[in-house]
C-alpha positions as CSV (number, residue, x, y, z in Angstrom):
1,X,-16.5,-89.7,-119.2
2,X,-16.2,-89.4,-115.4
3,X,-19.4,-88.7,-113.3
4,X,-20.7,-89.7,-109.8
5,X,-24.6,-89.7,-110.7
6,X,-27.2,-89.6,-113.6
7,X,-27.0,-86.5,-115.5
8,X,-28.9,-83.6,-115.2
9,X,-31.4,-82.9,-116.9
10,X,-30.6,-80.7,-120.4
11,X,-32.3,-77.5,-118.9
12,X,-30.8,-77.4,-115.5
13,X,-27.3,-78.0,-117.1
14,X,-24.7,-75.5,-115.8
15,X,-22.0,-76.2,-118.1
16,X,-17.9,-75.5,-118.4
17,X,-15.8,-77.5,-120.9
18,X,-12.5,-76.0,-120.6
19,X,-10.9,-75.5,-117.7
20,X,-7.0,-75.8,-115.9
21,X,-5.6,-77.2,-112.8
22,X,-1.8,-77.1,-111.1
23,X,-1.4,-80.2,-113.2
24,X,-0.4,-77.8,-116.3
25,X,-1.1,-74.0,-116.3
26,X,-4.0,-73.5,-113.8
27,X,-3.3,-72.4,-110.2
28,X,-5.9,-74.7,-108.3
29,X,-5.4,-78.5,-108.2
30,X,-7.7,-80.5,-109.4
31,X,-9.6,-80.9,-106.5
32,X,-10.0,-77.3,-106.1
33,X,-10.6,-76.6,-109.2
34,X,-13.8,-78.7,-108.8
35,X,-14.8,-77.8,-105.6
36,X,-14.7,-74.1,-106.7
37,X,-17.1,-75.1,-110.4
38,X,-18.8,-76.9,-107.4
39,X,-19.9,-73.7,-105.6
40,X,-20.4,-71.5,-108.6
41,X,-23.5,-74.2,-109.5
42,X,-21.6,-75.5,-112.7
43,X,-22.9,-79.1,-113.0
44,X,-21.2,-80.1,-116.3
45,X,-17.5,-79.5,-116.2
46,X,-14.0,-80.5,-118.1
47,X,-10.9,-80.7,-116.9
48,X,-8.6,-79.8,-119.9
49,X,-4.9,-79.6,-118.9
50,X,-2.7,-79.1,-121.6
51,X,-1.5,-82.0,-123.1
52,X,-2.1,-83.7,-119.5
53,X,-4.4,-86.2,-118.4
54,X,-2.8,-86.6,-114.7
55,X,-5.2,-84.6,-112.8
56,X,-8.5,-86.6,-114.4
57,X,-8.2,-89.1,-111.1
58,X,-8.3,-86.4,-108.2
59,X,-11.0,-84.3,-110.0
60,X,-12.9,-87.1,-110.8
61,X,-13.0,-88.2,-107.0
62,X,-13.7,-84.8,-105.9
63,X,-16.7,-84.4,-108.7
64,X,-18.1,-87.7,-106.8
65,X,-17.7,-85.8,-103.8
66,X,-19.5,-82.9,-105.2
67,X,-22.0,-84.5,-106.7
68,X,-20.9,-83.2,-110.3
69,X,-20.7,-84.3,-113.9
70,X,-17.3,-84.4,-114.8
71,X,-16.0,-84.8,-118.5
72,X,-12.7,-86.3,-119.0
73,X,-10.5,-83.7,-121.0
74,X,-7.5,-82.5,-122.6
75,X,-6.2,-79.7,-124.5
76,X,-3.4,-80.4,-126.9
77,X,-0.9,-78.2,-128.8
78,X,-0.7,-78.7,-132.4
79,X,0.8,-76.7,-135.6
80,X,-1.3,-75.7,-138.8
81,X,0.1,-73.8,-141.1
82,X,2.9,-72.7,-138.7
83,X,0.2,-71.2,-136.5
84,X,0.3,-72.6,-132.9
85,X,-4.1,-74.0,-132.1
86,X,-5.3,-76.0,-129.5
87,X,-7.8,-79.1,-130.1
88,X,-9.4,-79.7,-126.9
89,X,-10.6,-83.4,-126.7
90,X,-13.9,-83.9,-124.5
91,X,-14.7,-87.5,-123.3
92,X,-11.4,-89.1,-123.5
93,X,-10.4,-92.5,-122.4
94,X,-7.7,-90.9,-120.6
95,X,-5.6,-94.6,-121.2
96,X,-5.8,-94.7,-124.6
97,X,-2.7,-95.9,-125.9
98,X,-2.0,-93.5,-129.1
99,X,-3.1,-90.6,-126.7
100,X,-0.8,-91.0,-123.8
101,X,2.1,-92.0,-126.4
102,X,1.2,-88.7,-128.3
103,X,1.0,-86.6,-124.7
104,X,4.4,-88.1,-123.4
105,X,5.5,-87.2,-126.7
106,X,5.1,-83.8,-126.6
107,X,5.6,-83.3,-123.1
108,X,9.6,-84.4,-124.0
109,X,9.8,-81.8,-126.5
110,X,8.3,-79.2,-124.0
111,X,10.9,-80.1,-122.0
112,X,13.5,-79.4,-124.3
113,X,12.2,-76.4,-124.9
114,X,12.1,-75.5,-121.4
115,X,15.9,-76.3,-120.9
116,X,16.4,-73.6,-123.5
117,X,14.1,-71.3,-122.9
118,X,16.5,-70.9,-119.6
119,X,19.6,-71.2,-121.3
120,X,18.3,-67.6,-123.8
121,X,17.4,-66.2,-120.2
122,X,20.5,-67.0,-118.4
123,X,22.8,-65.5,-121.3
124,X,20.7,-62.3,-121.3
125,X,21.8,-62.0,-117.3
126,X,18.4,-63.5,-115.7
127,X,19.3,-66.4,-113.8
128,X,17.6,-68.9,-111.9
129,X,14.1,-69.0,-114.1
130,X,14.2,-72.5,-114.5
131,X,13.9,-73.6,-110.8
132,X,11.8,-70.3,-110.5
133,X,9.5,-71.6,-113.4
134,X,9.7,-75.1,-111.9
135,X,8.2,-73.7,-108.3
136,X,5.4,-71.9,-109.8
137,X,4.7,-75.1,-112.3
138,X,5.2,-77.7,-109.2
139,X,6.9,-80.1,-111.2
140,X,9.4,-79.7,-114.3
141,X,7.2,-82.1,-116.6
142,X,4.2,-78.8,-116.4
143,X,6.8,-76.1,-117.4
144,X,5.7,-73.6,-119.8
145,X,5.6,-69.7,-120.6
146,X,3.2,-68.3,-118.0
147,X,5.8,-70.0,-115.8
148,X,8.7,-68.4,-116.7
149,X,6.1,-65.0,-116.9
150,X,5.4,-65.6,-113.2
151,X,8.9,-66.2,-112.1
152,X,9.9,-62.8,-114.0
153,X,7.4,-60.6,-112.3
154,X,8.3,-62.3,-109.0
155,X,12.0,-61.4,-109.2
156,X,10.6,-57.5,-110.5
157,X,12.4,-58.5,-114.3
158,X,9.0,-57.2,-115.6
159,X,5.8,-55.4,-114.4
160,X,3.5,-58.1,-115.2
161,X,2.8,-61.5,-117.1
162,X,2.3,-59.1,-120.2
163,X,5.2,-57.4,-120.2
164,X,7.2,-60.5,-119.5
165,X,6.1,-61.5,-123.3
166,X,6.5,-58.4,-124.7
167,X,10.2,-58.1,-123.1
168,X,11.4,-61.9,-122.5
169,X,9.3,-64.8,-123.7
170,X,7.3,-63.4,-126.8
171,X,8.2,-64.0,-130.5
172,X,11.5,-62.5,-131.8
173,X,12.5,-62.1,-127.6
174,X,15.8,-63.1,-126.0
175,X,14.0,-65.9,-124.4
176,X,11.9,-67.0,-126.7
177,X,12.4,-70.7,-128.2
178,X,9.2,-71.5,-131.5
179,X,7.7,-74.8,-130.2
180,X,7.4,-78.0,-131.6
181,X,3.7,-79.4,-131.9
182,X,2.2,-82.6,-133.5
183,X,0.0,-81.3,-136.7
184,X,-3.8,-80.4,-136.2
185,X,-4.6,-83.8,-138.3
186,X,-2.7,-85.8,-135.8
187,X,-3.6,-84.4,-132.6
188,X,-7.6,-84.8,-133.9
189,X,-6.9,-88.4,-134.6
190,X,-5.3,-89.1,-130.9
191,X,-8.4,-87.6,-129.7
192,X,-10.9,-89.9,-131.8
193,X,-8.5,-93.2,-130.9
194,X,-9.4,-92.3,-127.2
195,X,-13.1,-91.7,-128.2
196,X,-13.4,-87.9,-127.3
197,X,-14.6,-85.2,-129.8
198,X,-12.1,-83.0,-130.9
199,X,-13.2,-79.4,-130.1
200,X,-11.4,-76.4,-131.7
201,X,-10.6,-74.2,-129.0
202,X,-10.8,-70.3,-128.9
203,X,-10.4,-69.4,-133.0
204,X,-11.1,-65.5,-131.8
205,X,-8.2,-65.7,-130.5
206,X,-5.8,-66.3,-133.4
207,X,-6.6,-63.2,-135.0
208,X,-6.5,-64.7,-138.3
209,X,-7.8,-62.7,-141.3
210,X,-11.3,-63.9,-142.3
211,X,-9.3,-65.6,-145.3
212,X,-7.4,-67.3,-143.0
213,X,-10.0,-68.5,-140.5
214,X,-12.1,-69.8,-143.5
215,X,-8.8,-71.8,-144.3
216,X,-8.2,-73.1,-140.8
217,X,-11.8,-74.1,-140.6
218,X,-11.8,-75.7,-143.6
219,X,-8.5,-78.0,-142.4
220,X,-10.3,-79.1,-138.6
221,X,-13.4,-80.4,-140.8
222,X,-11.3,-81.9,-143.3
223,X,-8.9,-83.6,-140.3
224,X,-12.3,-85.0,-138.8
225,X,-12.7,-82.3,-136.4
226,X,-16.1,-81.9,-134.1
227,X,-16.8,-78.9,-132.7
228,X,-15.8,-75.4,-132.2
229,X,-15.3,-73.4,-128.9
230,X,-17.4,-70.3,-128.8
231,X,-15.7,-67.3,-126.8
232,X,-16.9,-66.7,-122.8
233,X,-17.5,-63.2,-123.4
234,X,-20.8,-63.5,-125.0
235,X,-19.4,-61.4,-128.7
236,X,-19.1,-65.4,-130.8
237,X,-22.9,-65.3,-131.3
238,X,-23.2,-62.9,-134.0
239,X,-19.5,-63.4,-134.9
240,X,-18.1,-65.0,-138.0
241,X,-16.9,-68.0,-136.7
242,X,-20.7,-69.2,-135.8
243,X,-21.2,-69.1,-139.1
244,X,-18.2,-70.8,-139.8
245,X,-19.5,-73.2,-137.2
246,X,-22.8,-73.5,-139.4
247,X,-21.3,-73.5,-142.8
248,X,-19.0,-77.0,-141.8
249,X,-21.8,-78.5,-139.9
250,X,-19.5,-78.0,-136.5
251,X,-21.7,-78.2,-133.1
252,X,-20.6,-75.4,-130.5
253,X,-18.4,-76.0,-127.2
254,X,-18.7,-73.2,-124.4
255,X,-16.0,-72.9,-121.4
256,X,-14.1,-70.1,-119.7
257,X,-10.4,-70.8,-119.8
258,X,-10.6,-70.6,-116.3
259,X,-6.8,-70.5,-114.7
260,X,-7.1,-68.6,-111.7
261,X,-9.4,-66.8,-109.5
262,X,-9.4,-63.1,-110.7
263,X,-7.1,-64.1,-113.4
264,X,-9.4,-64.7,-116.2
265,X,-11.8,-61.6,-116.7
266,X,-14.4,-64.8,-117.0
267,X,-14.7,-66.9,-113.8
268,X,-16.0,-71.2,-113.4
269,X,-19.5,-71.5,-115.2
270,X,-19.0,-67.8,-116.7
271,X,-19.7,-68.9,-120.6
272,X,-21.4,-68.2,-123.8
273,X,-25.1,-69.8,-124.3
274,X,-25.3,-71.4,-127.7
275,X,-26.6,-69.8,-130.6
276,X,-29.7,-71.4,-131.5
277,X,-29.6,-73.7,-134.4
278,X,-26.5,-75.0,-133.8
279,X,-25.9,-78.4,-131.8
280,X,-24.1,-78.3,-128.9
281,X,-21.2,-80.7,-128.2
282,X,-22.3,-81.9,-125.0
283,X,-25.5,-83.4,-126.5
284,X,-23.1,-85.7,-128.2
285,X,-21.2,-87.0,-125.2
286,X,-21.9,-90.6,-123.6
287,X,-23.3,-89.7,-120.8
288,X,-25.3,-87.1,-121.4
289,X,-27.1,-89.5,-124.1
């Protein structure tokens, strides 16, 4: 956990626990990133790059700046059942050694799949995505999809990000290349050797069949997992995933998934309250006890 003061109290707490910067997907850097949570009056916020820890430093100065809570995060990439989820881990030691080494390690294979993904692109008569992809990323190590969406639109390939999936980068697409992603078991236990809680993120987003949800439920519990992410546009609290939440003994998470201004339909501090009679995640972090 980063912070420059004593917590807030509970009440007053303005909270956001998943959040980009430049240094993965998110347009803002760090910096901004905090600066904007900042004047939106969110006092508790996570940076959660995915599977990057580089930005912690500059947000963590600007949070002191700010006069901020800021909880050191991370959202990793992992495979269950070959379904692509993402375990966000919330008050990380960002230098933990089975963390990094897991991080670098998938940061490699991203890169291999970035090579490729512009190889299936070039072939198909679109050239030049990967140092388009690279400019809109800022460096070749933060490389993935939405990149090569933005570069598309830019060069009038596509209408928008969407159709850039649907034509190019989705599934089944000439430019599409099925990742590679550490199992859910594996990322949870990088999180816990770096002393974070491992936080399912999104699950309404999956669109899994209730059978299916029940089963990938069942698997974060049974992999040690801590807490699940309710959605930012207020439908999780009577959904079935709260009762999932319930039925595992799971406390709740709450962030927007902010990327970009005006990107998101949800902007910085824009979440879901939790339900009552569920814990909330943040009352388990270090500093907030």
């Amino acid at each position: 956990m980063m912070h420059a003061h004593s917590p807030p109290v509970a009440h007053s707490l303005s909270i956001d626990l998943h959040t980009h910067s430049t240094y993965s997907d998110g347009v803002l850097t760090p910096a901004g990133l905090v600066r904007r949570a900042a004047s939106r009056g969110v006092s508790l916020l996570a940076l959660t790059d995915h599977d990057e820890t580089g930005g912690l430093a500059e947000a963590a100065q600007a949070a002191s700046e700010a006069g901020i809570l800021l909880v050191a995060g991370v959202e990793i990439s992992a495979a269950w059942n070959g379904q692509t989820v993402h375990i966000i881990g919330l008050d990380i030691d960002a230098n933990a050694p089975q963390l990094t080494d897991g991080l670098a390690s998938i940061r490699r294979s991203r890169g291999e799949r970035t090579a490729r993904i512009a190889a299936q692109l070039d072939a198909v008569g679109v050239t030049g995505s990967l140092a388009g992809a690279t400019r809109h990323a800022g460096s070749s190590a933060a490389i993935g999809r939405s990149h090569f969406a933005r570069f598309l639109v830019e060069h009038k390939h596509v209408r928008n990000t969407s159709d850039a999936f649907s034509r190019y980068l989705g599934a089944g697409r000439s430019g599409y290349v099925p990742p590679s992603w550490p199992e859910l078991a594996r990322a949870i236990d990088w999180i816990h050797c770096a002393g974070g809680q491992a936080v399912l993120a999104h699950p309404d987003r999956y669109r899994l069949a209730p059978r299916v949800m029940h089963s990938l439920f069942q698997a974060f519990a049974q992999s040690g997992g801590d807490a699940i992410e309710i959605g930012s546009d207020g439908r999780f609290k009577s959904s079935a995933q709260v009762r999932l939440a319930r039925q595992f003994g799971f406390a709740l998470s709450s962030g927007s998934d902010f990327h970009a201004p005006g990107k998101n339909v949800t902007d910085l501090g824009n979440v879901t309250d939790i339900p009552a009679g569920v814990p909330a995640v943040w009352q388990r972090l270090r500093a907030m006890r």
